[in-house]
C-alpha positions, -999 to 999 in steps of 0.1 A, spaced: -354 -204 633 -396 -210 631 -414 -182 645 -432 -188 674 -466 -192 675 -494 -174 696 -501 -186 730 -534 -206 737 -543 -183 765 -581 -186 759 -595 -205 786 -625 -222 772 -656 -240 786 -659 -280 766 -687 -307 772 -685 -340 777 -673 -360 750 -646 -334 742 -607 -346 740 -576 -328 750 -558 -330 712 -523 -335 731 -531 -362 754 -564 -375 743 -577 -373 778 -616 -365 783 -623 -328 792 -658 -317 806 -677 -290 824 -662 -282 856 -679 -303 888 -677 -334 872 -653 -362 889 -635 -379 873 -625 -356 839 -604 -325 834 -618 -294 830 -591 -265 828 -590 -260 787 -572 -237 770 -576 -237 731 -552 -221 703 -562 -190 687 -550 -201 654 -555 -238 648 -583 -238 677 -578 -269 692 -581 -279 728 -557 -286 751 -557 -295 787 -539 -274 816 -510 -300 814 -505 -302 783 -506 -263 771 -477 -261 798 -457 -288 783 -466 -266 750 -454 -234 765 -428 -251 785 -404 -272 763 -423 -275 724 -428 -239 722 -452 -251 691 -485 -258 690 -490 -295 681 -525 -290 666 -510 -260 640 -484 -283 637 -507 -315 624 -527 -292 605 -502 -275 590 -518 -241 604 -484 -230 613 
């Protein structure tokens, strides 16, 4: 059995022009319409992740897709 990995509980502030590396959906500063802008990034392979996907993470992968990828698991 893998070892779990460590949550992404950092919320973090993105610009525009930044992705969500699960869904690929724009993230931005908060206030603007339109994009998402609760991120949470992974301590360890320090990607970003939307609020909807970091629960699916939590929720039912229980690994982090980016450490994963990146082979930083």
């Amino acid at each position: 059995m893998q070892a779990q990995q460590p949550a992404m509980c950092s919320e973090v502030m993105t610009t525009t022009g930044a992705y969500c590396f699960g869904c690929l959906r724009e993230v931005s500063e908060p206030g603007v319409k339109g994009q998402l802008h609760l991120t949470l990034r992974c301590g360890q392979c320090k990607q970003v992740f939307c609020f909807e996907c970091d629960a699916y993470v939590h929720e039912s992968l229980h690994n982090c897709p980016g450490c994963e990828f990146l082979g930083a698991g």
